[in-house]
MIGU-641730 format. One record per residue (C-alpha): x, y, z; residue in one letter. Coordinates in steps of 0.001 Angstrom, whole numbers. Layout:
MIGU-641730
<east X&north Y&up Z&type A>
...
This chain:
MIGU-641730
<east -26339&north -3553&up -16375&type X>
<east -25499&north -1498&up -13211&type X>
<east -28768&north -708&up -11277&type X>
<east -29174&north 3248&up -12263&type X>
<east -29345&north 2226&up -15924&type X>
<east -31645&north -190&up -15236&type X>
<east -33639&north 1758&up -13341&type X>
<east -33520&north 4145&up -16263&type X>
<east -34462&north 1857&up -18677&type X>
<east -37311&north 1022&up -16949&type X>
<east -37892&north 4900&up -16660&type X>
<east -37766&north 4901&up -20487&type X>
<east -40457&north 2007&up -20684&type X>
<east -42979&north 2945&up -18262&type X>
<east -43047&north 6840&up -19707&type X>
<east -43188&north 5011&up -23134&type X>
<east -46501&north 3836&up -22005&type X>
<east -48234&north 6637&up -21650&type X>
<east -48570&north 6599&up -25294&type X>
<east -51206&north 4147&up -25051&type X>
<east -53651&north 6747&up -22755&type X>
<east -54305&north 10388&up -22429&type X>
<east -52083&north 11459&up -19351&type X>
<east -52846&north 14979&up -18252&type X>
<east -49785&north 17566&up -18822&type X>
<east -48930&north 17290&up -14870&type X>
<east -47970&north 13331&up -16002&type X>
<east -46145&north 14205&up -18910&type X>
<east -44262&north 16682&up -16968&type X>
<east -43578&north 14160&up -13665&type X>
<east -42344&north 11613&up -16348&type X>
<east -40009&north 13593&up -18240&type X>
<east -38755&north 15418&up -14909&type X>
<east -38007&north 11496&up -13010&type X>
<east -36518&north 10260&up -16435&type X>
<east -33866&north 13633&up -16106&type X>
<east -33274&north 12760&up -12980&type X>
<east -32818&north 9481&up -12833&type X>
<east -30404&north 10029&up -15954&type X>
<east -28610&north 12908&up -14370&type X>
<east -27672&north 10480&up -11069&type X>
<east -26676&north 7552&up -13282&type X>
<east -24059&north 10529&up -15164&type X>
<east -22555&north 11420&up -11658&type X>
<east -22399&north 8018&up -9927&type X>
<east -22402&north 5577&up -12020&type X>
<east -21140&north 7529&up -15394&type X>
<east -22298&north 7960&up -18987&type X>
<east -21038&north 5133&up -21978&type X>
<east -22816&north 4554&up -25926&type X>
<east -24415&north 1459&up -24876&type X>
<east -26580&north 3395&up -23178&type X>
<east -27148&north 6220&up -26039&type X>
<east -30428&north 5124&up -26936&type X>
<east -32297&north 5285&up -23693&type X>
<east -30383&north 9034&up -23203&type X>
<east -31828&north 9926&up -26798&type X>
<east -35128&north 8723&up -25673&type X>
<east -34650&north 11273&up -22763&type X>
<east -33735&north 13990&up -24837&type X>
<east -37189&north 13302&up -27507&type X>
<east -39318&north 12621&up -24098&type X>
<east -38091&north 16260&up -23110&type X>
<east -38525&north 17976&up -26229&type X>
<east -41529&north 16541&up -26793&type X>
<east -43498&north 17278&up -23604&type X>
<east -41903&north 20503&up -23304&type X>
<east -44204&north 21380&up -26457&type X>
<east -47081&north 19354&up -26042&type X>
<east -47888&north 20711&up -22668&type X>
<east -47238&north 24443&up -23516&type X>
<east -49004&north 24582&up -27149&type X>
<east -52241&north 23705&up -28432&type X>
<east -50910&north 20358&up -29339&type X>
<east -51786&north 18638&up -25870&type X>
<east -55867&north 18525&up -27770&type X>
<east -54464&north 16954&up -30548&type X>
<east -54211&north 13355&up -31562&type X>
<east -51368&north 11917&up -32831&type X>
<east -52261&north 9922&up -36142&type X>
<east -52399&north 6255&up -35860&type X>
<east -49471&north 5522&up -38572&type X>
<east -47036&north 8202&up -36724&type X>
<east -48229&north 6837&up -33509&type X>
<east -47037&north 3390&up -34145&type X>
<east -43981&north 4053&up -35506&type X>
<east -42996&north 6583&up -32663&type X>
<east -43795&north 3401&up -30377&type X>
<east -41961&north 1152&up -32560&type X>
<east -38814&north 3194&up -32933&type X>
<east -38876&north 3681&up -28969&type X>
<east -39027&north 742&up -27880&type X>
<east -36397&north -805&up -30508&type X>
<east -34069&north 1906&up -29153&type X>
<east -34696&north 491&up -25209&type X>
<east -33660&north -2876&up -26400&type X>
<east -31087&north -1925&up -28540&type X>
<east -29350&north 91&up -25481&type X>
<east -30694&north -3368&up -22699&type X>
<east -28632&north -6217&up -25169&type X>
<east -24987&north -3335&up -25825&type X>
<east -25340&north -2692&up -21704&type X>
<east -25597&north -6327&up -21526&type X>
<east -23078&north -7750&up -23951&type X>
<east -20594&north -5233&up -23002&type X>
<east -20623&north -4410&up -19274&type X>
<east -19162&north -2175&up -16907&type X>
<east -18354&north -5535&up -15036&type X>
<east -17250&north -5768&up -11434&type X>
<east -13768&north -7549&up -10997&type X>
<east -13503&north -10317&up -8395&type X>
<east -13342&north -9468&up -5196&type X>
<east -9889&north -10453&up -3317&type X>
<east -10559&north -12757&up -636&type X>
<east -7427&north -12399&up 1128&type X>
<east -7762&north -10159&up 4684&type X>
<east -4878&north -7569&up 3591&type X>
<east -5821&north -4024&up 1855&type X>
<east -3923&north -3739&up -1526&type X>
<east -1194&north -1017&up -2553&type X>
<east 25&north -517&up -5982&type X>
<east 2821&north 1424&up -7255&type X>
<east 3941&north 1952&up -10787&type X>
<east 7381&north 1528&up -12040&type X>
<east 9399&north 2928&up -14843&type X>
<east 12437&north 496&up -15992&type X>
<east 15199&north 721&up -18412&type X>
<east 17482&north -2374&up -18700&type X>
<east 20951&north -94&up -19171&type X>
<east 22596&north -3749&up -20086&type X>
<east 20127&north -4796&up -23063&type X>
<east 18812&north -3020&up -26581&type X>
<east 15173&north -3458&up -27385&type X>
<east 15451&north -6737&up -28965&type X>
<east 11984&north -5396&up -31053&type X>
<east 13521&north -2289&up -32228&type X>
<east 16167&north -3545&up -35066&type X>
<east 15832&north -437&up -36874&type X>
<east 15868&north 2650&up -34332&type X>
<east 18281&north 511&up -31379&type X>
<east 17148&north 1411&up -27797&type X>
<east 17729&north 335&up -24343&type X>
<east 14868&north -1804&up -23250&type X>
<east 11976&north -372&up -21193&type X>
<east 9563&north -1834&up -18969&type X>
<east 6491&north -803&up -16797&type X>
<east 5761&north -2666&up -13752&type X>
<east 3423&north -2369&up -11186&type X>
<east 3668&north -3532&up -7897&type X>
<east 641&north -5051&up -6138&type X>
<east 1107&north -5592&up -2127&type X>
<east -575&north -5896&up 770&type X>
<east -1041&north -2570&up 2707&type X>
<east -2094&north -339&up 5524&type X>
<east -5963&north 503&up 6029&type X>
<east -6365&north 3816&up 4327&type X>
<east -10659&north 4403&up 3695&type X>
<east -9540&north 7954&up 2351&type X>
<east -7486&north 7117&up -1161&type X>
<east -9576&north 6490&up -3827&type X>
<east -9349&north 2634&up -5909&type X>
<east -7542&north 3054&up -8812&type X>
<east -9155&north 2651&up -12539&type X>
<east -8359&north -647&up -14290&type X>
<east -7589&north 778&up -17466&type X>
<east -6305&north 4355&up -18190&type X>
<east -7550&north 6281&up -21248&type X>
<east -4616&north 5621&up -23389&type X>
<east -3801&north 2587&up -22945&type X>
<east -7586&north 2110&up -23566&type X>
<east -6920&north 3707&up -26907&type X>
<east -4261&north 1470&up -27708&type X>
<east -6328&north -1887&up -27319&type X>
<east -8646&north -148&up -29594&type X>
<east -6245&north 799&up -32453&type X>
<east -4265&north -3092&up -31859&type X>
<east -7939&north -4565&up -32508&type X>
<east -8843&north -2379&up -35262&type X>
<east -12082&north -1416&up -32995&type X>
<east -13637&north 1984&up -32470&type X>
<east -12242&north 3843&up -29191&type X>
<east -15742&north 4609&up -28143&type X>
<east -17053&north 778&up -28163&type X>
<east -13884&north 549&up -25406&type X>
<east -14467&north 3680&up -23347&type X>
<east -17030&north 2002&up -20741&type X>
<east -13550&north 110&up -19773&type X>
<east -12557&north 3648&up -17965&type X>
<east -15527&north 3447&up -15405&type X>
<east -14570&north -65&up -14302&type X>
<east -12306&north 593&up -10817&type X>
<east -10093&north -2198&up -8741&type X>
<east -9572&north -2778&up -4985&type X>
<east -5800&north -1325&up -5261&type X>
<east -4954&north 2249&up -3492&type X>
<east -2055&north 3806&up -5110&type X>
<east 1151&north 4493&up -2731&type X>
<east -250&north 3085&up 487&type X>
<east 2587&north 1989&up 2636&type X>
<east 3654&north -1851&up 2813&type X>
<east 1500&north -3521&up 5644&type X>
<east 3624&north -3972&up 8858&type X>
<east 2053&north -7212&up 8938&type X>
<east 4663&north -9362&up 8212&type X>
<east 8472&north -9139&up 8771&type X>
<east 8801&north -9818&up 4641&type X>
<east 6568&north -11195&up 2151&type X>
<east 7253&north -13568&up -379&type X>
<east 7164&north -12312&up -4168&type X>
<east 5358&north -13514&up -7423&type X>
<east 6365&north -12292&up -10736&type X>
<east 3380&north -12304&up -13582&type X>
<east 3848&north -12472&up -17310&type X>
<east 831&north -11452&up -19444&type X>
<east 82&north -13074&up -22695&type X>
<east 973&north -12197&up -26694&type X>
<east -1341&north -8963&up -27330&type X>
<east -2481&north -8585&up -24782&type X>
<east -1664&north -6326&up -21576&type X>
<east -619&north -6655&up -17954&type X>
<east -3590&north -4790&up -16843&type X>
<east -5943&north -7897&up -17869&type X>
<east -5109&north -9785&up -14826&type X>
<east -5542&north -7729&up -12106&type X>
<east -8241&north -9603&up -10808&type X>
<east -5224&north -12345&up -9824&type X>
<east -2789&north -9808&up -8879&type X>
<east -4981&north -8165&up -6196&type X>
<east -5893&north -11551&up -4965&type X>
<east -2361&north -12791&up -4358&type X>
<east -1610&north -9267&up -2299&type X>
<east -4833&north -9592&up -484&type X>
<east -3269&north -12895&up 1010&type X>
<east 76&north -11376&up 1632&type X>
<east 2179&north -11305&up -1545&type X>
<east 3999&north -8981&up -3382&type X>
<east 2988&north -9226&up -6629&type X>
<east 5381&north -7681&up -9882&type X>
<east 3298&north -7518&up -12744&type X>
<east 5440&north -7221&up -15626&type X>
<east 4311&north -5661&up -18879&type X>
<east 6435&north -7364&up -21609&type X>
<east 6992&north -4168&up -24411&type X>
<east 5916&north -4818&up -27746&type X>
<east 4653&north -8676&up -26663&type X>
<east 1253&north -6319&up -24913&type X>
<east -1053&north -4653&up -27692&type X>
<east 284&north -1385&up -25781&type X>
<east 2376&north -56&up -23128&type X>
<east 1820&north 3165&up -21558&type X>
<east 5270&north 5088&up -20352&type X>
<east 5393&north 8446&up -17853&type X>
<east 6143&north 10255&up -21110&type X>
<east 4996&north 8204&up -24241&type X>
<east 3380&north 5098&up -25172&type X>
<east 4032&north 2426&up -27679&type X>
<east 1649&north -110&up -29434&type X>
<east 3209&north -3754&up -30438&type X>
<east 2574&north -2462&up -33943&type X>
<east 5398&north -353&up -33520&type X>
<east 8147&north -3150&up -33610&type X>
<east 10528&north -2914&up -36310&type X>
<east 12305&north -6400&up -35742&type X>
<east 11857&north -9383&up -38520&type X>
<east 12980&north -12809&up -36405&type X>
<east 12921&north -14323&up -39877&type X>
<east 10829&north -17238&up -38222&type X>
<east 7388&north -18514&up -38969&type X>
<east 6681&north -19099&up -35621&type X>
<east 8884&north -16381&up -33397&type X>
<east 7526&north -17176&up -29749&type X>
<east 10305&north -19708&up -28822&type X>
<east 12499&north -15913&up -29378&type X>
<east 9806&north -14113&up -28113&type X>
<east 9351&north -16114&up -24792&type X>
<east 13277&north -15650&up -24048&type X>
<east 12919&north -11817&up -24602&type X>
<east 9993&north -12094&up -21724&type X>
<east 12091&north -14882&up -19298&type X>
<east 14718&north -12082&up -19909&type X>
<east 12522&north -9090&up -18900&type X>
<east 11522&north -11143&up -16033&type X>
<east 15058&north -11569&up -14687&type X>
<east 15485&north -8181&up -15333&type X>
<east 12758&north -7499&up -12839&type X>
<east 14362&north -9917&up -10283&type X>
<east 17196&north -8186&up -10013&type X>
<east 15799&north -5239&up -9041&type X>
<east 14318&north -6644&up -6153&type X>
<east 17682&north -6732&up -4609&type X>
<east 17356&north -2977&up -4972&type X>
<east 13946&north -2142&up -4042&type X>
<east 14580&north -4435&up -788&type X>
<east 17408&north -1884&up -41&type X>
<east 14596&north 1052&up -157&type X>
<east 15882&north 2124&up -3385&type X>
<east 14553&north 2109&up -6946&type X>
<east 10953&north 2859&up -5804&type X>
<east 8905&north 6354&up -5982&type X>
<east 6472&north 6922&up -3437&type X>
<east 6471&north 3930&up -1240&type X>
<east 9318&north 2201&up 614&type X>
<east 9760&north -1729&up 508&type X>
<east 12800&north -1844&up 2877&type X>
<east 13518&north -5171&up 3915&type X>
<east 9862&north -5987&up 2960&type X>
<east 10950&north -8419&up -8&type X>
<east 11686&north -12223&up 693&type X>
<east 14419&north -12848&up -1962&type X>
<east 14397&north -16360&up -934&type X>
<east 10685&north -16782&up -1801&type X>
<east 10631&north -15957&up -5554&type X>
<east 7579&north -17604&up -7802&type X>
<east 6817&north -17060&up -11376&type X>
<east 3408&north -17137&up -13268&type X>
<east 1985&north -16381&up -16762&type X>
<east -717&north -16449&up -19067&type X>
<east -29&north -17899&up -22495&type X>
<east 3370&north -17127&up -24151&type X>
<east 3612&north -15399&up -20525&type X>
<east 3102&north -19099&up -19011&type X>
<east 5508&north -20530&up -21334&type X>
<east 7987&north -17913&up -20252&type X>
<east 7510&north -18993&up -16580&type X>
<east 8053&north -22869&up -17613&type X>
<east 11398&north -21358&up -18787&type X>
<east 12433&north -19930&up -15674&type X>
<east 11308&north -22587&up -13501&type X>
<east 13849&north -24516&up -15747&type X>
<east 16716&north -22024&up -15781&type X>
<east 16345&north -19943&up -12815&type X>
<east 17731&north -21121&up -9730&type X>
<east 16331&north -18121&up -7967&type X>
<east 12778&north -19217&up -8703&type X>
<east 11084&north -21513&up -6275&type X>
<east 7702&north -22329&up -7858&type X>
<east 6342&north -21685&up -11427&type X>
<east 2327&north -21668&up -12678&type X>
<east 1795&north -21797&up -16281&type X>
<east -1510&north -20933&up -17534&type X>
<east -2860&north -22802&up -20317&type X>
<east 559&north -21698&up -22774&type X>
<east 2128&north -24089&up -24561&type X>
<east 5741&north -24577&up -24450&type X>
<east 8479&north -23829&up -26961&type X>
<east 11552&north -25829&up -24981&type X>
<east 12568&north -28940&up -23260&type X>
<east 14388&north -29360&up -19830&type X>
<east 17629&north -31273&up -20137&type X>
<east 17916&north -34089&up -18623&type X>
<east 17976&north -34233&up -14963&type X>
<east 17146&north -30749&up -14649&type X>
<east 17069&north -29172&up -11135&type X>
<east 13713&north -27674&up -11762&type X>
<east 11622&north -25528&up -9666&type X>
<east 8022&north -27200&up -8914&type X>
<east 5406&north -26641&up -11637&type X>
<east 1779&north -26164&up -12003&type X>
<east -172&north -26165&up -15109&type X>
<east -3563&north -24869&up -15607&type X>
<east -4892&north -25925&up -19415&type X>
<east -8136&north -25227&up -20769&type X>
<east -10295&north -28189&up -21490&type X>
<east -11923&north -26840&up -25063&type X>
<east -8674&north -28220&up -26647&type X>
<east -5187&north -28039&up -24460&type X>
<east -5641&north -30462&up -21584&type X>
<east -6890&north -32720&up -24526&type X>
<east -3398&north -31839&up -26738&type X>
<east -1465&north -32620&up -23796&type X>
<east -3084&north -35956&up -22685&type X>
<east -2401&north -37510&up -25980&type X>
<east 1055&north -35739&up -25988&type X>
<east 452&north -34113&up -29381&type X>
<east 900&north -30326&up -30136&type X>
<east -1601&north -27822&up -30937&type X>
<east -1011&north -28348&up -34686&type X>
<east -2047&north -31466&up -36424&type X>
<east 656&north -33963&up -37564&type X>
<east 520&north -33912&up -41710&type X>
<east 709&north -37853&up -41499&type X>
<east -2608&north -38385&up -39652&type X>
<east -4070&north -36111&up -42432&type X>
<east -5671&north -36937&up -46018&type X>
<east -3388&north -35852&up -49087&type X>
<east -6163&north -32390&up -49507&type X>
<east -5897&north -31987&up -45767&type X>
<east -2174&north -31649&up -45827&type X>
<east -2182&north -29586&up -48625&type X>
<east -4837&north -27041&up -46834&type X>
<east -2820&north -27270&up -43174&type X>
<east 575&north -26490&up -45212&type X>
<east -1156&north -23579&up -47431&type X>
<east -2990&north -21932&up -44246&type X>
<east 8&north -22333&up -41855&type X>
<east 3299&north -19429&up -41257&type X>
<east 5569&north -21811&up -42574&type X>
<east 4741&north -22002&up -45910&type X>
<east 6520&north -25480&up -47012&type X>
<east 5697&north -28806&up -46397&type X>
<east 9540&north -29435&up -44799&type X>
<east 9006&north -26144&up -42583&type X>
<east 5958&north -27543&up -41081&type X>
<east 7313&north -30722&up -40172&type X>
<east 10087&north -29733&up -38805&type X>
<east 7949&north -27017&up -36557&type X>
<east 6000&north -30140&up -36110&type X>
<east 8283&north -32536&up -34625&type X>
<east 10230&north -29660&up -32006&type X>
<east 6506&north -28705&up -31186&type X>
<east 6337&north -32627&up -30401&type X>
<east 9695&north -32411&up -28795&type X>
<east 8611&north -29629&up -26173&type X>
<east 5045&north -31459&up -25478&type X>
<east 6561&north -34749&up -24372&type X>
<east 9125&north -32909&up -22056&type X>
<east 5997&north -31209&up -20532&type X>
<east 4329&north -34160&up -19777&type X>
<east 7114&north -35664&up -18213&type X>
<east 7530&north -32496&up -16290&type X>
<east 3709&north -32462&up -15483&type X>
<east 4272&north -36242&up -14499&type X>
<east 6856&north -35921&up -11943&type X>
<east 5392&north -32553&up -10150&type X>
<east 1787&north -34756&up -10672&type X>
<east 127&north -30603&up -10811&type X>
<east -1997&north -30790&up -13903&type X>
<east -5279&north -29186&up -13543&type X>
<east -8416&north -28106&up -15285&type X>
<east -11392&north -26313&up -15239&type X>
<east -14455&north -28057&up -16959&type X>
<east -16137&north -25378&up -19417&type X>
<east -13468&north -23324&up -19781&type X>
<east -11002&north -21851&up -22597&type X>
<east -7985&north -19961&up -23070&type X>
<east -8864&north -16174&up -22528&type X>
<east -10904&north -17372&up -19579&type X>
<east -7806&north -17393&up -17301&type X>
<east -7506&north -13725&up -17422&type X>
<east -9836&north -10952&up -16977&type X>
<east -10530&north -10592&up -20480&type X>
<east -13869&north -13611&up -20279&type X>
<east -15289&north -10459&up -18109&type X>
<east -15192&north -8082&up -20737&type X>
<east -18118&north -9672&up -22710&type X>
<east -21087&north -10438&up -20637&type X>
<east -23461&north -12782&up -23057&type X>
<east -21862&north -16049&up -23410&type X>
<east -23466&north -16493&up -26960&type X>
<east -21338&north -13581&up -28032&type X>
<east -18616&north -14769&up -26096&type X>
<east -18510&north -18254&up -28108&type X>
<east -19299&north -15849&up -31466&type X>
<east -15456&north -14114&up -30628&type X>
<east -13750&north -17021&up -29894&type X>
<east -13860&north -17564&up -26192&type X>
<east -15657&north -20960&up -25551&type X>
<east -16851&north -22966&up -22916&type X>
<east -19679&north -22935&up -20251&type X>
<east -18342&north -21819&up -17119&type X>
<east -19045&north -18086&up -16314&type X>
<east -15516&north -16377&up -16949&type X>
<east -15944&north -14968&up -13329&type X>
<east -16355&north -18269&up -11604&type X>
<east -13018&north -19357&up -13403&type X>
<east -11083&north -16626&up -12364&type X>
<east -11810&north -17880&up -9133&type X>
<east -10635&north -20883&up -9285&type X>
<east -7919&north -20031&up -11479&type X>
<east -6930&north -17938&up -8514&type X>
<east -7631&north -20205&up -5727&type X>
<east -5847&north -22846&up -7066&type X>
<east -2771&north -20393&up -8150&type X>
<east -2929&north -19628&up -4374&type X>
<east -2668&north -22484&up -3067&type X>
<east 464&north -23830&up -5112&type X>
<east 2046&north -20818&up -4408&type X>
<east 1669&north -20982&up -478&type X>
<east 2475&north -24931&up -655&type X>
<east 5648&north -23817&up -2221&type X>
<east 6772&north -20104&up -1045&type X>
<east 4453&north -20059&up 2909&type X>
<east 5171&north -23585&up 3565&type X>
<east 1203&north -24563&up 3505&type X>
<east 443&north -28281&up 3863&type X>
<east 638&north -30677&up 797&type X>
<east -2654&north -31621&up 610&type X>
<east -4000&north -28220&up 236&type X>
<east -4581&north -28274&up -3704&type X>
<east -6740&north -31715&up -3659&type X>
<east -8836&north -29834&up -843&type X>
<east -9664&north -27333&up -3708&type X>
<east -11280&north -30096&up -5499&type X>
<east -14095&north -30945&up -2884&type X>
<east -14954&north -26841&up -2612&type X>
<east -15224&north -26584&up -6832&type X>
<east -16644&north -29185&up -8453&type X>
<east -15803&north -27812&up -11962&type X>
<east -11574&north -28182&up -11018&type X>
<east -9882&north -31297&up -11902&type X>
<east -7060&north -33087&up -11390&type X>
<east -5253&north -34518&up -14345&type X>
<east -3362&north -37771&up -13837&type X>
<east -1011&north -38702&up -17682&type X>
């Protein structure tokens, strides 16, 4: 809870009390009066959301209620026993009702970058002139992108920080998770450490450049926690948001849900396509580097000569990592790659000239999948004749044959990763923590018990491994791109204990 709703609810609880005495009206006047006022600052600074409905209906009754008790005859009067109680009872439910939904769903704080560099962000329209929508069989389109830029700026204390998520894009997460809009709308209060169209930081000659891939419904905008990290140390970072792979994207003059894809892959399992749609958005992006480096291509702020086209990395969350494992193995133009926690749908040939790799797997079930070298489903052999029967009738492929053949290229892909992972001898994990925990969404609930109730497992606080995740991301990136000594990443495991090294 931020502090003017707790004070608040404290309000709430202390004027509560006075239902056990007989207050003169001066005290049931001074206690409605601080409750409005301490509501009306929270409104203007800190801003209204439902969780906190109850305490502002108990404002409301305290008002109404004192405003006629103190000017009628009622102020002599007793309040029976049984209405008395229940009054009490109602209250007080309604404070703790509006303390847990403040709780479990908080206007959270992100990270805070701990690089030295103020952070500009610009936003980006793209259409790929070269490529249809791959997602839109049925209506063919060129394929559009948003991007935002992330970089490391001049000092402007005048520019406000910009939100983290916009109204409608806030309305798309809620129709892609079937949720009300209003349980979401606290998300528009919640504000980064970027300044929009601040120019690039004269720092530095050039900077070096990462490229980010979300994950499969999900949305660029739920790491900008690492984004604004990376630019705080002197990156430019592209943040790509993949269209119709995000639950929504938000365009200058429309928007689009992934729900709005027409395209049948006529796949069970379409993320090996999917994850070459995203690797090709990605060297979409890099190309326009070329262009933005020239001063064109950009809106409001200039990157002249500001992009290092020779220091390219790639990084991604889920189907996003696995689409950054394909680069590293196709792209020449990439010189380091960070998957986080995706698996893989592809193997390297052999002798592949690949860029160096970094893998970051959660340890509730991926680092474990990946030690053994078996994939995330379960082989049908190592299960009993019911079990098989159950893991082909609840699976997207339907037949026994499908399965095992998604099987054994799943098994395919896993044992090229762990060769890869063996040779670049970067596989890392984070004791206590799980998949959505490597993005910003862990922040969004703030009671772990919910938290493991949704899906999202593990004991370490999400914020504490966003930290690492980002520290360690860091690191790789300025072994690789900034020339930083080799050693750096086992430093990281003496400053947090919960990071470890994974030797196959």
């Amino acid at each position: 809870m931020r502090l003017l709703e707790i004070v608040l609810v404290v309000a709430n609880a202390l004027s509560l009390s006075l239902c056990f005495c007989k207050p003169s009206r001066k005290i049931w006047l001074g206690a409605a009066a601080v409750n409005l006022v301490i509501l009306t600052l929270h409104g203007l600074i800190e801003g209204f959301r439902f969780q906190m409905l109850p305490a502002y209906a108990f404002v409301a009754m305290l008002l109404i209620y004192t405003l006629f008790k103190t000017s009628t005859r009622l102020y002599t009067k007793t309040m029976p026993k049984a209405l008395k109680g229940f009054v009490i009872l109602v209250s007080a439910g309604s404070l703790a009702l509006t303390s847990f939904l403040s709780y479990a769903l908080p206007v959270f704080a992100l990270p805070k970058p701990t690089g030295d560099y103020q952070i500009g962000v610009e936003e980006l329209h793209l259409v790929d002139e070269n490529r249809n929508d791959p997602f839109l069989d049925q209506s063919p389109k060129k394929r559009e992108l948003m991007v935002k830029l992330y970089y490391p700026s001049e000092k402007n204390n005048t520019k406000p920080y910009e939100r983290y998520l916009q109204p409608e894009l806030i309305r798309l997460f809620a129709s892609f998770f079937h949720v009300p809009e209003f349980a979401l709308g606290h998300l528009n209060l919640i504000h980064t450490d970027a300044k929009a169209n601040l120019p690039v930081s004269g720092q530095e000659q050039r900077y070096p450049i990462v490229l980010f891939s979300h994950g499969a419904g999900t949305s660029m905008a739920v790491h900008t926690s690492q984004y604004e990290d990376l630019a705080s140390h002197g990156y430019i970072v592209a943040a790509i948001d993949h269209t119709y792979v995000s639950a929504g994207t938000v365009f200058p003059d429309h928007a689009v849900s992934a729900m709005d894809a027409t395209t049948d892959f006529h796949t069970a399992e379409p993320a090996k396509i999917i994850t070459q749609i995203m690797a090709d958005d990605v060297s979409f992006v890099m190309n326009k580097l070329s262009e933005w480096n020239e001063g064109r291509g950009t809106q409001d702020v200039s990157f002249k000569n500001k992009l290092d086209l020779d220091r390219i990395g790639v990084i991604g969350h889920s189907v996003g990592g696995a689409t950054a494992y394909n680069l590293a193995i196709h792209n020449s133009r990439v010189k380091a790659a960070v998957n986080l926690d995706g698996a893989v749908y592809m193997t390297p040939e052999e002798n592949a000239n690949m860029a160096p790799f970094l893998m970051l797997a959660n340890d509730r079930n991926h680092i474990q999948q990946i030690k053994q070298r078996k994939p995330l489903i379960p082989n049908l052999d190592d299960l009993s004749a019911e079990g098989q029967e159950k893991a082909v009738s609840e699976s997207v492929y339907g037949t026994r044959d499908a399965y095992m053949q998604a099987y054994r290229e799943a098994q395919r892909n896993i044992a090229g990763l762990t060769e890869v992972l063996q040779a670049s001898d970067s596989l890392f994990t984070i004791r206590g923590s799980d998949h959505m925990k490597f993005s910003d969404i862990g922040l969004f609930i703030g009671s772990n018990k919910l938290r493991n109730l949704i899906g999202i497992g593990g004991q370490t606080d999400p914020a504490r491994c966003l930290v690492i995740t980002e520290a360690l991301t860091r690191a790789f990136f300025d072994q690789h791109l900034k020339n930083a000594p080799a050693d750096s990443l086992n430093a990281l495991l003496q400053e947090y204990p919960e990071l470890e090294k994974v030797t196959l």
